[in-house]
VEXTORSE-328975 format. One record per residue (C-alpha): residue number from 0; residue in one letter; x, y, z. Coordinates in steps of 0.02 Angstrom, whole numbers, always signed. Example, Ala and Ser with C-alpha at 12.3 -4.5 7.8 and 13.67 -1.06 7.14 Angstrom:
<lumpas>
<lumpa i="0" aa="A" X="+615" Y="-225" Z="+390"/>
<lumpa i="1" aa="S" X="+684" Y="-53" Z="+357"/>
</lumpas>
This chain:
<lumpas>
<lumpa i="0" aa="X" X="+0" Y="+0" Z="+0"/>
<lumpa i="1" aa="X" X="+148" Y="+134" Z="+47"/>
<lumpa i="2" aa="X" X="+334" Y="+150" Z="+4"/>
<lumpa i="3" aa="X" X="+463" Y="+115" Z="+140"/>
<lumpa i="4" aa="X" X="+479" Y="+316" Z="+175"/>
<lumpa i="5" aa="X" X="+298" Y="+325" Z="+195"/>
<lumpa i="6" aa="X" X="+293" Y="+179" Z="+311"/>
<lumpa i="7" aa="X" X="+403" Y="+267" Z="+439"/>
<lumpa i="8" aa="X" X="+313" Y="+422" Z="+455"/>
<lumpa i="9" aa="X" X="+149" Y="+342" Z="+498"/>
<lumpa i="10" aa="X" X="+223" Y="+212" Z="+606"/>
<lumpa i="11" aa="X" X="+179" Y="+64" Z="+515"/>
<lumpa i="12" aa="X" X="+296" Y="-74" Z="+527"/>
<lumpa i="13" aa="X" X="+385" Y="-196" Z="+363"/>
<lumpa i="14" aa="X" X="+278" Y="-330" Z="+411"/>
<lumpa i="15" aa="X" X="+90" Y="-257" Z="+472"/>
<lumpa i="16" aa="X" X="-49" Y="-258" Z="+374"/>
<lumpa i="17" aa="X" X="-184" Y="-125" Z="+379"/>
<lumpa i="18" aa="X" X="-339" Y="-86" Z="+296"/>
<lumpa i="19" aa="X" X="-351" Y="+64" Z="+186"/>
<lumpa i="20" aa="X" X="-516" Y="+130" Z="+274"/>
<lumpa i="21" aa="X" X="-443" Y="+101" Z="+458"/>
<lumpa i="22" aa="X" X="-269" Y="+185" Z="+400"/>
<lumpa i="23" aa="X" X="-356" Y="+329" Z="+305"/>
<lumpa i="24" aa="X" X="-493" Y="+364" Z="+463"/>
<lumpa i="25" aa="X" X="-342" Y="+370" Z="+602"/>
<lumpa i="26" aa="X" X="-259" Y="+534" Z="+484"/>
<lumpa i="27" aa="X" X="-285" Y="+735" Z="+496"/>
<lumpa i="28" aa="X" X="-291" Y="+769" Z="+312"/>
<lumpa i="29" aa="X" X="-306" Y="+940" Z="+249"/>
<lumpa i="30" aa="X" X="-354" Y="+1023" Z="+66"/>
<lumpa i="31" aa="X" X="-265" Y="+1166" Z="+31"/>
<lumpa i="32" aa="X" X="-385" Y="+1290" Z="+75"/>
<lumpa i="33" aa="X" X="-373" Y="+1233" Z="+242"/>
<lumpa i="34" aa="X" X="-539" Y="+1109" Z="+265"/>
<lumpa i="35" aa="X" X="-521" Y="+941" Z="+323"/>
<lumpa i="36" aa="X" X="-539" Y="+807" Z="+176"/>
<lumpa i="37" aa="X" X="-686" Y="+701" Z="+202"/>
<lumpa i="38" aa="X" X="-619" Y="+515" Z="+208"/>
<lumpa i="39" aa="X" X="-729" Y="+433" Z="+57"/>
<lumpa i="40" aa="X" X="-612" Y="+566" Z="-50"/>
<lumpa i="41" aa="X" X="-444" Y="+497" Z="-8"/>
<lumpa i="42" aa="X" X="-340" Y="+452" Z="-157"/>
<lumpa i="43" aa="X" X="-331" Y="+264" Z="-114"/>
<lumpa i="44" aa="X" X="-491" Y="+234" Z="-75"/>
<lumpa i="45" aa="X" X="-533" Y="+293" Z="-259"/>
<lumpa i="46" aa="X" X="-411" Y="+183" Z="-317"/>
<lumpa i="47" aa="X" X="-499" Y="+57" Z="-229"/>
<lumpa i="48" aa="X" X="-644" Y="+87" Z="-327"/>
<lumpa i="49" aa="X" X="-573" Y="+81" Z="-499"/>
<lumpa i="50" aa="X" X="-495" Y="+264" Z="-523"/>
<lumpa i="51" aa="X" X="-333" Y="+347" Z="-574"/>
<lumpa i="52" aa="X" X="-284" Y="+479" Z="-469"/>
<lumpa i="53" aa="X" X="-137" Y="+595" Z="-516"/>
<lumpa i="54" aa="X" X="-60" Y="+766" Z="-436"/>
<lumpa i="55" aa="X" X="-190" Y="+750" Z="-291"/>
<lumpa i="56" aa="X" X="-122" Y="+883" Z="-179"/>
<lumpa i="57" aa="X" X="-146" Y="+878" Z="+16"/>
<lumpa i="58" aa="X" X="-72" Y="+911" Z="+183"/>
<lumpa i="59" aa="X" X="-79" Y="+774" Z="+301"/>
<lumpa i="60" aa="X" X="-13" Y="+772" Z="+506"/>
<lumpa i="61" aa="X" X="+136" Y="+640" Z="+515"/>
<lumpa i="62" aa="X" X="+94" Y="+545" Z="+643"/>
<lumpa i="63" aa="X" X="+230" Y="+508" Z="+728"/>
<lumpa i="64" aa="X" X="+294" Y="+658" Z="+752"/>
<lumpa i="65" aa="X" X="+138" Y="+791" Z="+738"/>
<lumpa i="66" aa="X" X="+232" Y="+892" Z="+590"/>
<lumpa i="67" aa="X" X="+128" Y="+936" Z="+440"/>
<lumpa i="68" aa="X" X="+195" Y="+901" Z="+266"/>
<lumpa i="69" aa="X" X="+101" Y="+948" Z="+93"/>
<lumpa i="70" aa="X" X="+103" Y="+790" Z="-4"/>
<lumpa i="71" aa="X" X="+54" Y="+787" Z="-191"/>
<lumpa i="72" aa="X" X="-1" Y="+612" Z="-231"/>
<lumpa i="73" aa="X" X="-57" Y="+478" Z="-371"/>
<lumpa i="74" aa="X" X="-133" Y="+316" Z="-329"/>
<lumpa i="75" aa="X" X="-216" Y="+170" Z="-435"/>
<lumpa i="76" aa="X" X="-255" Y="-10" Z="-380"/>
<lumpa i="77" aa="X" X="-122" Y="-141" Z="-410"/>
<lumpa i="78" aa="X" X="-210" Y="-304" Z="-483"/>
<lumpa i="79" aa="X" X="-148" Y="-486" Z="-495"/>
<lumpa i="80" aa="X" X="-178" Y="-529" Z="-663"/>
<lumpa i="81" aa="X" X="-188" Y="-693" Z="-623"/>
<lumpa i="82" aa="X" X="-347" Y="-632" Z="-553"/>
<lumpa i="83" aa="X" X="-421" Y="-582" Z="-680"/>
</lumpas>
């Protein structure tokens, strides 16, 4: 679900599993005018349900530290074509 960098800063280990909605619900995410994001808009739940999402700008609270960071973001389900 997130790189190795991204992993760190919201204190998820190499080996845990968590699900998108849970790990999405537990974050202060911020548009750029300042309004909280409503969860069903975050980038991987879309992907979730079938969209591309590209240059999706935000500003999220790291966890583990409390610092804010603007993030610009793209997300899109991975699929096992074997699956398919």
């Amino acid at each position: 679900m997130v790189n190795p960098s991204d992993r760190r800063d919201f204190g998820i280990g190499d080996d845990e599993e968590t699900k998108v909605e849970t790990f999405v619900s537990n974050l202060d995410i911020y548009l750029p005018d300042d309004s909280l994001r409503p969860i069903e808009e975050s980038p991987a739940l879309r992907a979730l349900r079938g969209e591309i999402v590209t240059g999706y700008e935000h500003i999220v609270r790291i966890p583990v530290n409390g610092e804010l960071r603007h993030r610009q973001i793209n997300s899109s389900s991975v699929r096992d074509p074997k699956a398919i």
